[in-house]
Steps between C-alpha positions, in 0.01 A plus 500: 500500500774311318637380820188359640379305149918381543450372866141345424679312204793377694211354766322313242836339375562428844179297503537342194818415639381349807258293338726358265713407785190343678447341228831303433517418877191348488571319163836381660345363836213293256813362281683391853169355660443277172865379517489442862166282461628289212858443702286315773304318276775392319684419854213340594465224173890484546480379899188226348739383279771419667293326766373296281845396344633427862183355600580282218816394551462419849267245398691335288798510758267325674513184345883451414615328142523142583908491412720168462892476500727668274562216281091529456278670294441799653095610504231776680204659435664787270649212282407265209558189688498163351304280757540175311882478587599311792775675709853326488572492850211483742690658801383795672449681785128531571414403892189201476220797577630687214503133303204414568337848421659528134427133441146570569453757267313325153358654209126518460522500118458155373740555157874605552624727254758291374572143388459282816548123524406395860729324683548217768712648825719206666572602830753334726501456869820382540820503805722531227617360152213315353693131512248371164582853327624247179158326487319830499789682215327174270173600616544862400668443184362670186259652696595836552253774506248278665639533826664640804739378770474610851689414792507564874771416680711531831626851520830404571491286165675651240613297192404518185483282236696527105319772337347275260321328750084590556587557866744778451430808628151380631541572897253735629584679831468218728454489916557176712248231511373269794292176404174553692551861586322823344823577294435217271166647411725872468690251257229386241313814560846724382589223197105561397547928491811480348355277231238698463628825406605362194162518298534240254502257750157306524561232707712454797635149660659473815745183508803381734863423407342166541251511202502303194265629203338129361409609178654736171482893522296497222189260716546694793504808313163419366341371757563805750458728224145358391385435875218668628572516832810468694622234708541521885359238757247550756315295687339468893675277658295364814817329667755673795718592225225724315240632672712373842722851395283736467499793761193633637704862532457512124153574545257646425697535165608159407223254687578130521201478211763670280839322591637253231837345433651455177868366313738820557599465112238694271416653153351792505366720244590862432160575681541281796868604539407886525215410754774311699765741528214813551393310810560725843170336686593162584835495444597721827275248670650182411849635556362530870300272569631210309855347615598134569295268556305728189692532194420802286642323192225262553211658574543910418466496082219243489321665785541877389421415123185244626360840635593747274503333173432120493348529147817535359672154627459153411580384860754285368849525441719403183830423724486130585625357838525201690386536874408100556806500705316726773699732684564871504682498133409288221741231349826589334562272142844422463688376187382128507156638556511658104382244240233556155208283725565726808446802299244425251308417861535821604399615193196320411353314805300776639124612335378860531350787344605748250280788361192297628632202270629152630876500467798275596745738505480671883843474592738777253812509823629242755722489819731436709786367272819482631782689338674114424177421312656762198655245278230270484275778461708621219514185303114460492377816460592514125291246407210440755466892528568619191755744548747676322844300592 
């Protein structure tokens, strides 16, 4: 009897016992389950993350920090950058596509967010030294902040002037020129996107080692600055050298209707210089299509910009020079040539248009001058032009 209530008692702890271990094991697997569910979900948010973060940076690895030399500011998209400082050295190591790519880039927002005075680009097409450099050092004097210097030459050139000079320092990456070839277009097109990455720059004027400026910084200055439009020439000319060059291979995108022929020495607002250097439709086809007898510095900017954006020229240009002479290059002045009369002519004989108002002021730039015409140049210029001596 005792036994069997001892056995029957030792079964039901044995039950008990089971249960309990049931119990925990079943507890236990719910506690690992719950774990194991919240590991992948945090695995899960930890994979999106990261994703995102290299998704991220791969975009802005994308588009590279535009970077200058050493001895520049250094700026990218991570950095406080200030964009109203012009680099001290314009050297660097871009290839033209890449050029042309960055220097088409232009905000959309209207108001900088710093101080910004606009500015007046001079840029040189030049072999070499720029023989009048003194004339233009007057011109430039007291001035500064209100322009830039740029200057193309040979690649083989190398010189540079005293460091106190406006021209020192101011070579961009430059690649040999042919008169009447595509690579004098490369030229002005490279000077223009080089110019233009700098934003403060407004206005840009293309000039030779040639050029003479006929009036103060201060007129010119105002008078590009205020200008509505800009100035480059184009016009149809009916005659063998005008229409006579044009290539019926350029069509159907460039028709005879649109050819024109204009003075390879423009002004060109910051607009108009971005829609020149953006251009990849007629560009490719002029450098085909158009060789000698056809001149692309001729015909290619007053034909493109006729089509795409004619509104925005005065089809005129403020560069004055003399082709009575006929011939393939107008006439060269020389130091006997240089007198008060022969200037004020160019000055104030012509009668055109400005802001829709009658004006006698069309000419700001003149050429060809000699480099002997310097001296004489030099002793007027204070006095007739108003500059600083």
């Amino acid at each position: 009897m005792v036994v069997n209530e001892i056995s029957q008692r030792i079964r039901g702890e044995i039950r008990d016992g089971k249960f309990q271990v049931a119990t925990t094991i079943i507890f236990s697997l719910s506690i690992a389950f719950s774990v194991l569910v919240l590991g992948m979900i945090i695995n899960d948010h930890f994979k999106r993350f990261v994703l995102y973060e290299d998704l991220s940076l791969s975009a802005l690895n994308a588009f590279p920090p535009l970077t200058f030399p050493s001895s520049s500011p250094q700026c990218s998209c991570m950095q406080r950058c200030n964009l109203s400082h012009t680099p001290d050295t314009l050297w660097h190591s871009m290839s033209d596509e890449e050029l042309m790519w960055r220097a088409s880039m232009d905000p959309r927002i209207a108001e900088p967010p710093f101080n910004r005075t606009p500015k007046i680009a001079f840029m040189f097409l030049t072999r070499g030294r720029l023989p009048l450099a003194p004339l233009w050092e007057m011109f430039f004097k007291g001035n500064e902040g209100l322009f830039s210097v740029y200057l193309h030459t040979s690649p083989e050139f190398s010189d540079e002037p005293p460091e106190s000079s406006v021209f020192y320092k101011r070579r961009i990456p430059s690649k040999l020129v042919q008169w009447g070839k595509a690579s004098m277009i490369d030229a002005e097109r490279r000077l223009l996107a080089n110019a233009l990455l700098d934003f403060t720059n407004e206005r840009f004027i293309l000039l030779s080692e040639s050029c003479i400026p006929i009036f103060n910084f201060s007129t010119i200055y105002t008078y590009l600055i205020n200008s509505n439009q800009s100035f480059l020439s184009a016009f149809d000319d009916p005659r063998r050298i005008g229409r006579g060059r044009y290539n019926k291979r350029m069509g159907p995108t460039i028709t005879l209707r649109d050819w024109r022929k204009g003075s390879q020495w423009f002004e060109a607002h910051r607009k108009l210089a971005l829609a020149i250097i953006s251009d990849v439709d007629y560009y490719p086809i002029f450098r085909n299509y158009c060789v000698p007898p056809c001149y692309m510095d001729e015909h290619y900017f007053p034909t493109m910009v006729t089509k795409v954006c004619s509104n925005l020229t005065s089809n005129r240009t403020v560069t004055w020079t003399d082709w009575s002479g006929g011939g393939s290059h107008p006439t060269m002045f020389r130091a006997n040539d240089v007198s008060e009369e022969f200037l004020n002519m160019v000055r104030f004989r012509f009668n055109c248009t400005y802001n829709g108002e009658f004006s006698s002021v069309c000419h700001l730039f003149a050429r060809k001058f000699h480099p002997n015409t310097l001296q004489p140049l030099l002793r007027i210029a204070p006095k007739l032009l108003g500059f600083n001596s």
